[in-house]
HTML snippet that shows the backbone in 3Dmol.js (N, CA, C, O; Angstrom):
<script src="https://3Dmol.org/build/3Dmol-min.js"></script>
<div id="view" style="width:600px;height:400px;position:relative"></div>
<script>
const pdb = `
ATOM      1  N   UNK A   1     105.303  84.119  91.751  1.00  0.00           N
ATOM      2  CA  UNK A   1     106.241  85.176  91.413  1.00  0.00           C
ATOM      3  C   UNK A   1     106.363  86.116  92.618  1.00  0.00           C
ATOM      4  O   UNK A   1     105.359  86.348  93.291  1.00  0.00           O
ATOM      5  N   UNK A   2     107.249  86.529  92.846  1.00  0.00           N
ATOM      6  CA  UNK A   2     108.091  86.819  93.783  1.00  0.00           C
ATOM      7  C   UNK A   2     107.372  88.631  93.687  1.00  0.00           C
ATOM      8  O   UNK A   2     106.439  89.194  94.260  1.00  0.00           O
ATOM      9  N   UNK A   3     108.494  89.098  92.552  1.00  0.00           N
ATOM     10  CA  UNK A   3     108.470  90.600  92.432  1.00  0.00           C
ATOM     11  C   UNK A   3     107.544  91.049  91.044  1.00  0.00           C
ATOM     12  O   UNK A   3     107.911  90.376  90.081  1.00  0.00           O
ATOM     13  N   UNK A   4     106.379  92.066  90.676  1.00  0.00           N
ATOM     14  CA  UNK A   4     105.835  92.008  89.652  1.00  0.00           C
ATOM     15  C   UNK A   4     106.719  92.437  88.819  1.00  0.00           C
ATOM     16  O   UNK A   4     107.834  92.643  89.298  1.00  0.00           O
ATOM     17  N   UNK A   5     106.526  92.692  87.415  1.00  0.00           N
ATOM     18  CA  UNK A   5     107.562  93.170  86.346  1.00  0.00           C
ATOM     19  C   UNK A   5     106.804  94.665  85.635  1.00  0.00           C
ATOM     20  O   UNK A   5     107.098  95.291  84.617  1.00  0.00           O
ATOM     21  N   UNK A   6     105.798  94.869  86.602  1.00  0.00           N
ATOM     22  CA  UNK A   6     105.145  96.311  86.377  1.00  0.00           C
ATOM     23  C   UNK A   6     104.998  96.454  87.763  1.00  0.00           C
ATOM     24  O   UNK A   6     104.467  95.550  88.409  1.00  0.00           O
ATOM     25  N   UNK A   7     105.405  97.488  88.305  1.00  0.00           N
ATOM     26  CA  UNK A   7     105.196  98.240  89.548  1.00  0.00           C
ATOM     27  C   UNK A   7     104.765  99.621  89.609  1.00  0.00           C
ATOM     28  O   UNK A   7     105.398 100.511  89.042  1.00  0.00           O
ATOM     29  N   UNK A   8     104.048  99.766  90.063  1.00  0.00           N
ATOM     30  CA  UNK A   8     102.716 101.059  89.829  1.00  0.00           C
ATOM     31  C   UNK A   8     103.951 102.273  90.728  1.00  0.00           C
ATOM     32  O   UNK A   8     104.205 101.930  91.882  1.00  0.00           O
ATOM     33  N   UNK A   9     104.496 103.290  90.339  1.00  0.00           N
ATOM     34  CA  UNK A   9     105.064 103.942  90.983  1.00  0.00           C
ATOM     35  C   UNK A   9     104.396 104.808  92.414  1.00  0.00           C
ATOM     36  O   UNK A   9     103.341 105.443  92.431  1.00  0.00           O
ATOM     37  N   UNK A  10     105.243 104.630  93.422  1.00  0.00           N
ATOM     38  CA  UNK A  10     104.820 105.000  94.566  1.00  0.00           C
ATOM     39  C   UNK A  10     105.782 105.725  95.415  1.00  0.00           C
ATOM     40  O   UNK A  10     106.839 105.102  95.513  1.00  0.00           O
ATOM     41  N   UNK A  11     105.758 106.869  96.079  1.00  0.00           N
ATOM     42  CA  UNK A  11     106.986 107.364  97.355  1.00  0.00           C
ATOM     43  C   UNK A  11     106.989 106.174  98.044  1.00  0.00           C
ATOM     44  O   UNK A  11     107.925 105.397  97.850  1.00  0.00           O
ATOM     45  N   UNK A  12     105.891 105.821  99.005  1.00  0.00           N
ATOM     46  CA  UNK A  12     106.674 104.955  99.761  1.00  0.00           C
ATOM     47  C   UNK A  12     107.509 104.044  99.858  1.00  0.00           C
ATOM     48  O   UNK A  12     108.258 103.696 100.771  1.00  0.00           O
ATOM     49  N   UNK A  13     107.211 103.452  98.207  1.00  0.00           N
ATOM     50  CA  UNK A  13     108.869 102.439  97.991  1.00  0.00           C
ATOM     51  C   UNK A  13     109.489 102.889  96.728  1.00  0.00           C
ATOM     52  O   UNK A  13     109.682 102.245  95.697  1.00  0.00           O
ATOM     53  N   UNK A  14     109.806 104.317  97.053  1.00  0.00           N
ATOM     54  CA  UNK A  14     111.409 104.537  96.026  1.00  0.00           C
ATOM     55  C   UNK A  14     112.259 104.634  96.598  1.00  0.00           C
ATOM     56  O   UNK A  14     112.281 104.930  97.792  1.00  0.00           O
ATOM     57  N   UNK A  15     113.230 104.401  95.868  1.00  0.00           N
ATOM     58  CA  UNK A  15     114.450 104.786  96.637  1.00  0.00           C
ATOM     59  C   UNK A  15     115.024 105.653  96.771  1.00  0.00           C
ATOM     60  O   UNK A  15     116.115 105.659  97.341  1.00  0.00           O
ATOM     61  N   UNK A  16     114.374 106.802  96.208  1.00  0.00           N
ATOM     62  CA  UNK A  16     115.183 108.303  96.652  1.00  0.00           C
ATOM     63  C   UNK A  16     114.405 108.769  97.753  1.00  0.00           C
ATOM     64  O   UNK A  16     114.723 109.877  98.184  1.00  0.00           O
ATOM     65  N   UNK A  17     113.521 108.215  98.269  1.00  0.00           N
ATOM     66  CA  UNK A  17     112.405 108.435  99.800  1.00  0.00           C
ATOM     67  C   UNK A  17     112.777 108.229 100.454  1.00  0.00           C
ATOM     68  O   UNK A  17     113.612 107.337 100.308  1.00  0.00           O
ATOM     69  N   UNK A  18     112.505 109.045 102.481  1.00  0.00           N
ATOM     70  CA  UNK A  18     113.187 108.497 103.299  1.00  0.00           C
ATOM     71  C   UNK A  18     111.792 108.422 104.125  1.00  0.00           C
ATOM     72  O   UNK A  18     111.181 109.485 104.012  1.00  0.00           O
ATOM     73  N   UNK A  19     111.255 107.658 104.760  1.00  0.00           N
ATOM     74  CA  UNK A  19     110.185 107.580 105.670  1.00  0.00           C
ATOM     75  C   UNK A  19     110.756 108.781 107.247  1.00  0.00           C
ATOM     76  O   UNK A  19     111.722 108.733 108.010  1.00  0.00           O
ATOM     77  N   UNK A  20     109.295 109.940 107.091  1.00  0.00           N
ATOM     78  CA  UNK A  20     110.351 110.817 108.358  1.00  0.00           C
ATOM     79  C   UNK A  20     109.277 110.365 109.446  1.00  0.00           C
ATOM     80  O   UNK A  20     109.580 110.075 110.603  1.00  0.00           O
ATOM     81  N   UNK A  21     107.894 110.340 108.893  1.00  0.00           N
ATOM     82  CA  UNK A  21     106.843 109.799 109.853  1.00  0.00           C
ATOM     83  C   UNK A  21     105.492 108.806 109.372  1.00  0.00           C
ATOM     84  O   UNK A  21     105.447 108.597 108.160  1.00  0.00           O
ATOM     85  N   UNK A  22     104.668 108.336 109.998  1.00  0.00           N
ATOM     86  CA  UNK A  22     103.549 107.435 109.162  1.00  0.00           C
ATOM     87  C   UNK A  22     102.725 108.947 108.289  1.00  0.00           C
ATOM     88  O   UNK A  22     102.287 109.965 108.824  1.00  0.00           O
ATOM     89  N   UNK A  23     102.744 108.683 107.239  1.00  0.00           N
ATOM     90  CA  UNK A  23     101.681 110.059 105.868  1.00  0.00           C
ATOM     91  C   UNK A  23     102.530 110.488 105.447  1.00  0.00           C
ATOM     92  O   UNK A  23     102.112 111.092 104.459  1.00  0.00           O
ATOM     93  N   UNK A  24     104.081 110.677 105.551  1.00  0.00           N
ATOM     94  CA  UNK A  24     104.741 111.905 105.292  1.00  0.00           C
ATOM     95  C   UNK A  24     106.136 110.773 104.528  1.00  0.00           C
ATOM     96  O   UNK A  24     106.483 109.707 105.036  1.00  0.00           O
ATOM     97  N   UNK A  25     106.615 111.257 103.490  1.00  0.00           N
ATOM     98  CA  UNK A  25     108.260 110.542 102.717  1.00  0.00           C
ATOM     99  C   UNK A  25     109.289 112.110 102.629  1.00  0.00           C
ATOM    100  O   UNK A  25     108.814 113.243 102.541  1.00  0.00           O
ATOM    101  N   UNK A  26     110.385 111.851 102.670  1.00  0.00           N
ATOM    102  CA  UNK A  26     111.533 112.857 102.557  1.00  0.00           C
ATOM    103  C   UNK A  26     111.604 112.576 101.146  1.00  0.00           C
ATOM    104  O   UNK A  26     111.773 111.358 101.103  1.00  0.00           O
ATOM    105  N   UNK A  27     111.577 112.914 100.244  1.00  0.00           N
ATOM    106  CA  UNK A  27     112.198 113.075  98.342  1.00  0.00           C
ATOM    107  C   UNK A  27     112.945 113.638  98.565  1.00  0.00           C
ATOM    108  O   UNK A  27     112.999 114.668  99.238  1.00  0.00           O
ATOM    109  N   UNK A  28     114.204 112.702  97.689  1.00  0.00           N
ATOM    110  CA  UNK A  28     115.391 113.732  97.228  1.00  0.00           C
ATOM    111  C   UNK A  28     115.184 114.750  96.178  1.00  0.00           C
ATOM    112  O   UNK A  28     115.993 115.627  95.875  1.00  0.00           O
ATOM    113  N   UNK A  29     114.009 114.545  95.647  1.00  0.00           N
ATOM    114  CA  UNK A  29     113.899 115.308  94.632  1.00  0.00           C
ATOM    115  C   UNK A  29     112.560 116.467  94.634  1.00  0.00           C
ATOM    116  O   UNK A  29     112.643 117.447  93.894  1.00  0.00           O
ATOM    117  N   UNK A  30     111.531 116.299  95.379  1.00  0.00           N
ATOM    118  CA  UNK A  30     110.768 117.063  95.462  1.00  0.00           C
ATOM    119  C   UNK A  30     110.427 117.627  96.803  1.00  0.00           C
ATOM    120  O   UNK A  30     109.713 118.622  96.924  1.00  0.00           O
ATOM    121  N   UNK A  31     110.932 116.998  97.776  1.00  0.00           N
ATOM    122  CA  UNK A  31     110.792 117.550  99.354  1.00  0.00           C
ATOM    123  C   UNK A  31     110.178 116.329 100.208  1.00  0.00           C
ATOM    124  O   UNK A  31     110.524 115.169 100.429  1.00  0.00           O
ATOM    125  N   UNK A  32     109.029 117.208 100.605  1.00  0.00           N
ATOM    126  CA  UNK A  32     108.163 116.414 101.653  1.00  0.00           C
ATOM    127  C   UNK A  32     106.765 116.116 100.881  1.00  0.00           C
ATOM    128  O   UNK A  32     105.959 116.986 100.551  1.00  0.00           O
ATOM    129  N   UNK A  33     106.604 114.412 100.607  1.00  0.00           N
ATOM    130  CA  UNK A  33     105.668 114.268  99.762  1.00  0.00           C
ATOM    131  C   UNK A  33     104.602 113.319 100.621  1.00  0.00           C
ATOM    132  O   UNK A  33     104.937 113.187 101.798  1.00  0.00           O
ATOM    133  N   UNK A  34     103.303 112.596 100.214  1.00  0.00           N
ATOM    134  CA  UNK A  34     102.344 111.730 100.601  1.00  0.00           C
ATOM    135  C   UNK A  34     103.361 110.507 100.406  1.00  0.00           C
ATOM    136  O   UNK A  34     104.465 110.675  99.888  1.00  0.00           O
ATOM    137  N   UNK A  35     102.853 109.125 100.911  1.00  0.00           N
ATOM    138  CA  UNK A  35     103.542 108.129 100.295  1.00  0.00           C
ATOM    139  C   UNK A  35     102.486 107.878  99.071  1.00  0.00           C
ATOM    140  O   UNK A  35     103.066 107.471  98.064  1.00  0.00           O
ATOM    141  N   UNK A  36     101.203 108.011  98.935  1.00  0.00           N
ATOM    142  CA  UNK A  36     100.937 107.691  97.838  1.00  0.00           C
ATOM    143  C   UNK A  36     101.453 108.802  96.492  1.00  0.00           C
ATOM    144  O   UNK A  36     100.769 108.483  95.519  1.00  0.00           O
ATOM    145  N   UNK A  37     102.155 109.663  96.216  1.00  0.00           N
ATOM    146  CA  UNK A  37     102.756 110.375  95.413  1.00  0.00           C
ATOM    147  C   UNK A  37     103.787 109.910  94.194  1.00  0.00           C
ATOM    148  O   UNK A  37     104.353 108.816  94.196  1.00  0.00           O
ATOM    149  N   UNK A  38     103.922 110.781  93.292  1.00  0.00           N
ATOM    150  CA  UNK A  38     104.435 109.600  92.474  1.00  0.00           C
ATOM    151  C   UNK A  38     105.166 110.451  91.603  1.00  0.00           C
ATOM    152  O   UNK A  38     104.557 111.519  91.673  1.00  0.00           O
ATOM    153  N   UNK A  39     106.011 110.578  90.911  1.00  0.00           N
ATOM    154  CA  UNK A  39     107.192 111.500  89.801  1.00  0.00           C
ATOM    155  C   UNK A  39     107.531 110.681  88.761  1.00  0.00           C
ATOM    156  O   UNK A  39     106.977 109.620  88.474  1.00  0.00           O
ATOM    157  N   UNK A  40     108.547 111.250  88.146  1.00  0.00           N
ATOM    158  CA  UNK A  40     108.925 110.626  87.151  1.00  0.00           C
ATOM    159  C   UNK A  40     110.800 110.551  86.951  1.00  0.00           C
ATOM    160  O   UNK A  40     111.545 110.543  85.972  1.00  0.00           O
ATOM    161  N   UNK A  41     111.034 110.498  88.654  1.00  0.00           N
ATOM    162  CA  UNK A  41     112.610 109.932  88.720  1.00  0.00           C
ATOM    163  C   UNK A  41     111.990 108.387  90.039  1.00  0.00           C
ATOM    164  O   UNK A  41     112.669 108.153  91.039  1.00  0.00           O
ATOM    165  N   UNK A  42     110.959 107.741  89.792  1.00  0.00           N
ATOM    166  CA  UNK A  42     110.997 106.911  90.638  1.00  0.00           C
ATOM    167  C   UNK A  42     111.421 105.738  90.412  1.00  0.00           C
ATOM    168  O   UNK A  42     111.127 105.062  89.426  1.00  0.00           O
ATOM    169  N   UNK A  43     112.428 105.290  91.673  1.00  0.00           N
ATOM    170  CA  UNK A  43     112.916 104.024  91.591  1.00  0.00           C
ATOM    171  C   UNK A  43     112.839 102.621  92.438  1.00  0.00           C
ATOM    172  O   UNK A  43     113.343 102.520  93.557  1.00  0.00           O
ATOM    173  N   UNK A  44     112.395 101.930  92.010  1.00  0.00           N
ATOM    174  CA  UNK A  44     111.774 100.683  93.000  1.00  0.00           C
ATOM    175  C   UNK A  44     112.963 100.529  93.687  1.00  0.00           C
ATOM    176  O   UNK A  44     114.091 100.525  93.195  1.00  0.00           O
ATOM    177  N   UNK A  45     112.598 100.378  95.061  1.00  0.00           N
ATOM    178  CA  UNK A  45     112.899  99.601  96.239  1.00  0.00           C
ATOM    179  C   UNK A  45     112.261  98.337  96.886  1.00  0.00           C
ATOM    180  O   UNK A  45     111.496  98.342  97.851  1.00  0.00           O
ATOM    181  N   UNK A  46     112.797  97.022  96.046  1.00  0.00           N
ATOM    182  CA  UNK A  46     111.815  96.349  96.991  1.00  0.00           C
ATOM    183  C   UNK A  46     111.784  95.982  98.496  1.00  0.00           C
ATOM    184  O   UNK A  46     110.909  95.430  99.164  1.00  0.00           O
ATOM    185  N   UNK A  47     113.015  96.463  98.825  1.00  0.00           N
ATOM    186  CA  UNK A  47     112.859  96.324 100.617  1.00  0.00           C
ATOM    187  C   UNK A  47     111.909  97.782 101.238  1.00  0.00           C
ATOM    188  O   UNK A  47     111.685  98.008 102.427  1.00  0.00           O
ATOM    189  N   UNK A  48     111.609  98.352 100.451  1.00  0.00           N
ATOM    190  CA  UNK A  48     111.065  99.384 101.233  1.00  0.00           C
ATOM    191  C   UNK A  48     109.273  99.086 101.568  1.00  0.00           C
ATOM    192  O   UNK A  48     108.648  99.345 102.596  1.00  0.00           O
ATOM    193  N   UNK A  49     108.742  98.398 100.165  1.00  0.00           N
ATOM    194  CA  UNK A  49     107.767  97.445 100.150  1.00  0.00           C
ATOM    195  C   UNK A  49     107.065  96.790 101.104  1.00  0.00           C
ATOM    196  O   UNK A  49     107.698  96.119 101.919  1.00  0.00           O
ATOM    197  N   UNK A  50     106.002  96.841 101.161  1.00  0.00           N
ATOM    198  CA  UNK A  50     105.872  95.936 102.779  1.00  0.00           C
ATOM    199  C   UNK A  50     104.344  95.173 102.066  1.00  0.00           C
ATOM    200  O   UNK A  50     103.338  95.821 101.776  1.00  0.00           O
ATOM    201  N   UNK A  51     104.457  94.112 101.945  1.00  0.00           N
ATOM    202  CA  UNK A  51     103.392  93.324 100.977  1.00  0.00           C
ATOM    203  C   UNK A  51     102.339  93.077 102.044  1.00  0.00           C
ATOM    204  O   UNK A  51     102.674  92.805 103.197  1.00  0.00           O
ATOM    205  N   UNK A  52     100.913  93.179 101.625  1.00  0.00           N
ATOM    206  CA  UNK A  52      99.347  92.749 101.654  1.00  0.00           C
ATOM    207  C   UNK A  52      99.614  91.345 103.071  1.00  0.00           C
ATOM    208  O   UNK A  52     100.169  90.259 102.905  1.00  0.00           O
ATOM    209  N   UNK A  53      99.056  91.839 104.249  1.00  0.00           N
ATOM    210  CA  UNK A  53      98.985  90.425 104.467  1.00  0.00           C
ATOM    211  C   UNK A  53      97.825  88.957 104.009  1.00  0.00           C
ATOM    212  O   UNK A  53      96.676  89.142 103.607  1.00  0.00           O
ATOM    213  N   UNK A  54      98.385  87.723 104.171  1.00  0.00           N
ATOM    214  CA  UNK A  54      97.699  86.754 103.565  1.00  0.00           C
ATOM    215  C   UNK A  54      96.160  86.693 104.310  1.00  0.00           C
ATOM    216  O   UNK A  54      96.011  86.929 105.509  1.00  0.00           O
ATOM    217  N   UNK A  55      95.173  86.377 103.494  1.00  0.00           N
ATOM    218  CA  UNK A  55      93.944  86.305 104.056  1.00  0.00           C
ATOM    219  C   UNK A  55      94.167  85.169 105.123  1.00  0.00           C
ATOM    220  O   UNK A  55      94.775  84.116 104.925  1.00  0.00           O
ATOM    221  N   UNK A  56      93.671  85.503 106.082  1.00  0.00           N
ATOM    222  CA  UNK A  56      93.284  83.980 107.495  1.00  0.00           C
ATOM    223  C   UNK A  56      92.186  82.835 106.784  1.00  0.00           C
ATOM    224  O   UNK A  56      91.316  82.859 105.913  1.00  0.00           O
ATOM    225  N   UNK A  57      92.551  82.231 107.345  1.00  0.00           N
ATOM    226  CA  UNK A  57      91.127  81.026 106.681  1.00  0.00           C
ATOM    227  C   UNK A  57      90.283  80.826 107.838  1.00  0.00           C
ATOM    228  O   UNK A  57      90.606  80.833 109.026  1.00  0.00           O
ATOM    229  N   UNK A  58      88.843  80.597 107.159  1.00  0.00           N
ATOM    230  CA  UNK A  58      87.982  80.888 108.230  1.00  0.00           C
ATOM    231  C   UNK A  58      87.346  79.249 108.482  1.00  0.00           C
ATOM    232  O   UNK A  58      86.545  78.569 107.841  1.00  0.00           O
ATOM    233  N   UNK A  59      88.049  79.034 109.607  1.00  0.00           N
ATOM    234  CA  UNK A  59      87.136  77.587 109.531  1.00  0.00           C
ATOM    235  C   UNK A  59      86.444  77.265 110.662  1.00  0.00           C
ATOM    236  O   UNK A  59      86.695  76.425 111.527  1.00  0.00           O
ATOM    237  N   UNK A  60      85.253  78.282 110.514  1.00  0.00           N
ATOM    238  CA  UNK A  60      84.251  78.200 111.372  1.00  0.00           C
ATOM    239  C   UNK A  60      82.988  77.951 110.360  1.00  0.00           C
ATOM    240  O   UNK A  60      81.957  78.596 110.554  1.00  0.00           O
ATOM    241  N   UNK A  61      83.061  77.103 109.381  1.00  0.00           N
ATOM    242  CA  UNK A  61      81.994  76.842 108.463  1.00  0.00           C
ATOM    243  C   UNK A  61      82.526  75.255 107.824  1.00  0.00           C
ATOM    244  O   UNK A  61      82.163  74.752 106.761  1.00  0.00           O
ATOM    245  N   UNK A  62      83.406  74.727 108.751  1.00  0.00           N
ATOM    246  CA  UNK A  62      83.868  73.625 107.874  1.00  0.00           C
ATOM    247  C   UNK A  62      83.145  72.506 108.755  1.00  0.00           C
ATOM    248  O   UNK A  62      82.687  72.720 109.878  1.00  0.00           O
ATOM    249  N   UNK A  63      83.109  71.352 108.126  1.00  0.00           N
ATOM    250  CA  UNK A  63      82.414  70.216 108.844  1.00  0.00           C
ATOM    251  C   UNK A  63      83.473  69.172 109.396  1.00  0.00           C
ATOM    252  O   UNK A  63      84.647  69.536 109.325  1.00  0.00           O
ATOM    253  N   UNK A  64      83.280  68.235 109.802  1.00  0.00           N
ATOM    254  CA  UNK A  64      84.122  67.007 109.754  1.00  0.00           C
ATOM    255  C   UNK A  64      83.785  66.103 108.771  1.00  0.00           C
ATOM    256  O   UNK A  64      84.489  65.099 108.655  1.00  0.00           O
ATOM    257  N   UNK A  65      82.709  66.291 107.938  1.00  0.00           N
ATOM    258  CA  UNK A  65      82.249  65.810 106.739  1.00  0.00           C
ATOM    259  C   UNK A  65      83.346  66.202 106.110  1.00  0.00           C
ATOM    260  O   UNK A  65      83.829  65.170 105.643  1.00  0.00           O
ATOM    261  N   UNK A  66      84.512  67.772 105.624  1.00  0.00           N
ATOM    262  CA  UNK A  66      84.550  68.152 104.341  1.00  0.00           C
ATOM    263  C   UNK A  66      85.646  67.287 104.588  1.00  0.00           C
ATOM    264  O   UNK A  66      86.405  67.447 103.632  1.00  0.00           O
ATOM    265  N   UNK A  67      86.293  66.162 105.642  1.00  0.00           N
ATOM    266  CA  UNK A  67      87.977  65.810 105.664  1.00  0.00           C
ATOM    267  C   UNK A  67      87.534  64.514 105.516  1.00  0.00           C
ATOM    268  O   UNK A  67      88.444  63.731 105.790  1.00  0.00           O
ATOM    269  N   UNK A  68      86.137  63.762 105.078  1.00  0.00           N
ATOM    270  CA  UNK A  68      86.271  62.322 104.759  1.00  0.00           C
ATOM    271  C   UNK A  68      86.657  61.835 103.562  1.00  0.00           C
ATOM    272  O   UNK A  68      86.299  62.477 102.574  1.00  0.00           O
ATOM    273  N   UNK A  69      87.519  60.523 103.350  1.00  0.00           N
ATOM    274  CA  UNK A  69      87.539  60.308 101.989  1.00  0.00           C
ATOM    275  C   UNK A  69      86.886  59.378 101.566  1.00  0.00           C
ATOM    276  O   UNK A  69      87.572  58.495 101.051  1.00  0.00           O
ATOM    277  N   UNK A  70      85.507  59.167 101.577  1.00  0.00           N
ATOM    278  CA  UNK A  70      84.633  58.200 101.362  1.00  0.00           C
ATOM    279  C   UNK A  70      84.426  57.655  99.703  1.00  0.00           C
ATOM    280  O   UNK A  70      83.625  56.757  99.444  1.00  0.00           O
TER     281      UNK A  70
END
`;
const viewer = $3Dmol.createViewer("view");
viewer.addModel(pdb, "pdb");
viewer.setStyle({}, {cartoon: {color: "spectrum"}});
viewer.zoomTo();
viewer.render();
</script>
């Protein structure tokens, strides 16, 4: 799944937010807020979103044993 169908409200991805610097969102509705801040006119943006990157895989513990198919 792509987009969740519960999204925990956040400034940094509403859409009445404007990013002015990294800590700081413009609200249309309350001013100058945290991005972790949160109201109750918030509206998802999912382009504003910037998703978790994927864990690396660590394969400095793997064998040439684990790729036989014996």
């Amino acid at each position: 799944m792509l987009f969740q169908k519960k999204i925990e409200p956040r400034c940094a991805y509403c859409a009445k937010g404007a990013t002015l610097e990294e800590g700081r969102i413009l609200c249309a509705k309350k001013g100058v807020v945290p991005p972790g801040g949160r109201c109750a006119a918030f509206q998802y943006d999912p382009f504003r979103r910037v998703p978790p990157k994927p864990a690396s895989l660590d394969t400095s513990k793997l064998r040439d044993e684990d790729f036989r198919l014996d």
